[in-house]
Structure formats: structure tokens, C-alpha cells
Phi, psi and omega in degrees: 000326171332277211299325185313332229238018199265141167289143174298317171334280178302304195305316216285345173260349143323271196321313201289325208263290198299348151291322190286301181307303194327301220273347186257358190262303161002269147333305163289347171282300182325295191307287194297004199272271224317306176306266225284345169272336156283341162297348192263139198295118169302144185213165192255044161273138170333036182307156152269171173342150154217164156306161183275148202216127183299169158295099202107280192260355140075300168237354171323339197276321187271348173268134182289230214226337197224073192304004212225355161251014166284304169293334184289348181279331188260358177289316190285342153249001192259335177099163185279023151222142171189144197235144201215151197248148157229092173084187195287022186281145166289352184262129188267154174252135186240138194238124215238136171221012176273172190243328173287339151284300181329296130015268219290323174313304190273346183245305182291332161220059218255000157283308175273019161224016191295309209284141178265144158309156185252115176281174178275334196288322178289331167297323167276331188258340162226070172016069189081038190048042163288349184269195205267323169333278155283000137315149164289155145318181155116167186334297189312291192329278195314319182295339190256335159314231121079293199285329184285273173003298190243357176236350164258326173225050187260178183319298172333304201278334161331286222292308195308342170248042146339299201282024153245337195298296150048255181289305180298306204300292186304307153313297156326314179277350181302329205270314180290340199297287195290336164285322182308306186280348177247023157084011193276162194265129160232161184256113197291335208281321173285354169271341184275299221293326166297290185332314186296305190284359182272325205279342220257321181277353172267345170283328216250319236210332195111316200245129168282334175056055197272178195086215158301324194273305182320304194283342153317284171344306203297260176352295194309282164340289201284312202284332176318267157338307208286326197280339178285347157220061182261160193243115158275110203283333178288324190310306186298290174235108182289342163287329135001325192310319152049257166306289162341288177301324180305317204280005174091340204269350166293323183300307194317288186343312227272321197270322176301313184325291177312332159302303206292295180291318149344326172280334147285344166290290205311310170310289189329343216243306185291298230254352154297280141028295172253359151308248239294326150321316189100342197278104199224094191273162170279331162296055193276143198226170177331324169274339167285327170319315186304297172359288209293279173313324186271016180268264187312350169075016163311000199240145165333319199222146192285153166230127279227181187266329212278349175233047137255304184287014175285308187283311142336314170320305206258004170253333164313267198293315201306300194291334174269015161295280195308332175299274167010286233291312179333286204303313188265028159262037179245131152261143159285000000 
């Protein structure tokens, strides 16, 4: 009813001043996208092949249900090196399916290929990516490199938890033995697979963590893995993130982080303890080795108690996933 009540005039220099704006914040968006693709310095690179990729979410769109025969699908058409944007990371991803590059990656140029992306589940779970998966290169990473290599899996240090490997092997058959004579059903894959994580928490930790504590452990070692390759929406879009805290799953990470290390305060709290006792066994399991070096000042550089359990973290969790994962694709 307003406008109506408007001179032919007046509307017709509305319309005319809100085109003239439309048309200059146009125009001026142009200018700058044209300005800011010239400013970025040209440089000529050798990319490899990439897929065609949306806005916003960039080749995310081409992984199925099953990502790892999706890349062998775009391997076959794209050749085996091709680089894919995932979700708004600025960092491109380059994806290899020759084994002979690969190769040539890890030996020849395995400095300029160390560091792994940090996700956010590793950062809440191995205190801050201190452990050597994920560290950066650099002093720390080669010192704790350094410590596994030669004071946790070297021959030597192998050969010394002989009487446990043993000591588990030697239960087992007691166990197959005493099933055997009374006709009983056993399940094998799941009696090696105890057996294997009894042997991997008593080299690491001391404790077989038979019971409660054992299937804790366990349970904590499978939720580790599992949340480290869990798909995080902050990890894609970092405004997004969010997301992540509504749906609980930043919780879940935060409170399993918080189990695991509990269970490392704890040992750690026991072999200090009887160190401070006197009770210095000959029988040393990872946490006295770590202890130990980190006591006596052997190493360049100090290491804090959050990166011995960073480096547990990764004799815990990692090997009994991978033990797990072994036995139970083997049939009997």
C-alpha cells in the first residue's frame, strides 16, 4: 500500500540506486577472486592424474562403504600415484598403489615422507600425537625412535622375555590338554589370541590383567584403534567440528583416553613405588626399562611421563589390535 502511494519518480530511483549496488558488490567479488588467483605465486608442478572433485567436500563424494576398494577403483583409472582433496584440508593427499613406488617412498625418500597427519582422535589419545606414529620428525620423534629400536625390540631385549612367552605357551597347552581328555569344545582362535595379548601386557606392563582388568585392557587396545580410524567431521571441515561434540563422539575419545591413561598412572605409581623399596627385580618389563632411562638421564633429551605413556600406548594398543586382527582371520 506504501509503494503505491510513491511518485513514479521516487520508485523508479529505488530500483535504479539497489541495481547499481547489486551490480558493484558483483563486480567487486569478481575483481577480488581475479586479484587473489593472481597473487598466488605460479609454480609449474609435475602433479600426479586427480579425480574431478566438488566444492566444499572435494573427491569425498567417490569413497563407497568400503574406501579402500574405492581407491583401488580410481587407481585403475587414474594410475597408480593420484592426489585427492578430502573434505576442505588444505593439504592434498597423494595416493600410491604401486608397491614399487611405494618402496622407493619409504627408503628413498622417507624424510619427506615421515610426518602423518594429526587427526583430532590422535591428539586426545596419544597425548598429544607424542608417540612415534605420529610425531613430527625431529629430536624427540629419532629419541623415542631410538628407545623402542634399541632398548624395547632389540634381539637382545626379545630374547630376555623368553620365561614369559613360555610361561603363556606352557598354560595353553595345559588348557588344550585338560580340554582334550574331557571331549570339550574349545574355541583355538580365541584361546591363541588370549594368550598372545597376556604375553604383549606382561612384556609391556608386567601384568597379565587376568579377569576384569585383562578384558579392560583389551576392550580399552580395540576402542583405541577403532576411534583412530574413525571418521571425524573436524578432521574434513574444521567449522564443522562441532559436530563432532554434539554426537558424543569427542566424548567417547575423551573418556576412553582418560581409562587407558588411568591404567598407566596406575602401573607406573606400582613399579615406582617398589623402586623407592628397594624391590628391583631382574625381570624388567617396559615400564621399568622407560623408568630406568628416565631416572638415570641417559637420553638427549628429557622425556616427560605423558611421552613414556605415549610410547605404551603404542606396545599396548597397537600390538594387541594387530595380534587380534591376525588370529582371527586364520582358520583351524
Amino acid at each position: 500500500m506504501a509503494l503505491k502511494q510513491w511518485p513514479h519518480e521516487q520508485m523508479e530511483g529505488v530500483f535504479s540506486s539497489t541495481l547499481c549496488l547489486s551490480l558493484s558488490f558483483f563486480i567487486s567479488v569478481l575483481l577480488l577472486f581475479k586479484l587473489a588467483r593472481r597473487s598466488k605465486p605460479k609454480t609449474n608442478l609435475n602433479l600426479p592424474p586427480f579425480p574431478p572433485k566438488l566444492p566444499f567436500i572435494g573427491n569425498l563424494h567417490q569413497f563407497g562403504t568400503l574406501p579402500h576398494r574405492s581407491l583401488r577403483d580410481l587407481s585403475l583409472k587414474y594410475g597408480e600415484m593420484m592426489m585427492l582433496q578430502l573434505g576442505q584440508m588444505q593439504t592434498p593427499t597423494l595416493v600410491v598403489s604401486s608397491v614399487d613406488v611405494v618402496t622407493e617412498i619409504m627408503k628413498t625418500h622417507d624424510l619427506t615422507f615421515s610426518d602423518r597427519p594429526q587427526n583430532t582422535a590422535a591428539k586426545i589419545l596419544l597425548y598429544g600425537c607424542k608417540n612415534i606414529a605420529f610425531a613430527l620428525y625431529g629430536e624427540k620423534w629419532r629419541q623415542k625412535r631410538k628407545i623402542c629400536v634399541l632398548e624395547l625390540l632389540s634381539t637382545k631385549r626379545v630374547q630376555s622375555f623368553l620365561h614369559i612367552r613360555e610361561e603363556e605357551v606352557g598354560e595353553l597347552v595345559k588348557k588344550l590338554r585338560e580340554a582334550s581328555s574331557s571331549d570339550a569344545i574349545v574355541n583355538l582362535s580365541e584361546m591363541i589370541m588370549t594368550t598372545s595379548n597376556n604375553i604383549v601386557c606382561k612384556v609391556a606392563l608386567g601384568r597379565k590383567f587376568g579377569g576384569d582388568g585383562y578384558s579392560r585392557v583389551k576392550e580399552l587396545a580395540r576402542d583405541v584403534m577403532i576411534h583412530l580410524t574413525a571418521f571425524t567431521v573436524k578432521d574434513y571441515f574444521p567449522w564443522l567440528g562441532w559436530i563432532d561434540v554434539v554426537t558424543g563422539k569427542i566424548g567417547k575419545y575423551k573418556a576412553t583416553a582418560a581409562a587407558l591413561d588411568g591404567v598407566f598412572d596406575e602401573v607406573i605409581a606400582e613399579r615406582m613405588r617398589a623402586r623407592k623399596e628397594g624391590e628391583d627385580s631382574k625381570k624388567k618389563d617396559f615400564v621399568d626399562i622407560l623408568l630406568q632411562l628416565q631416572e638415570n638421564k641417559m637420553l638427549s633429551t628429557d622425556l616427560t611421563k605423558n611421552d613414556l605413556k605415549s610410547i605404551l600406548t603404542v606396545c599396548v594398543g597397537n600390538d594387541i589390535f594387530t595380534l587380534k586382527k591376525y588370529f582371527t582371520t586364520v582358520t583351524f
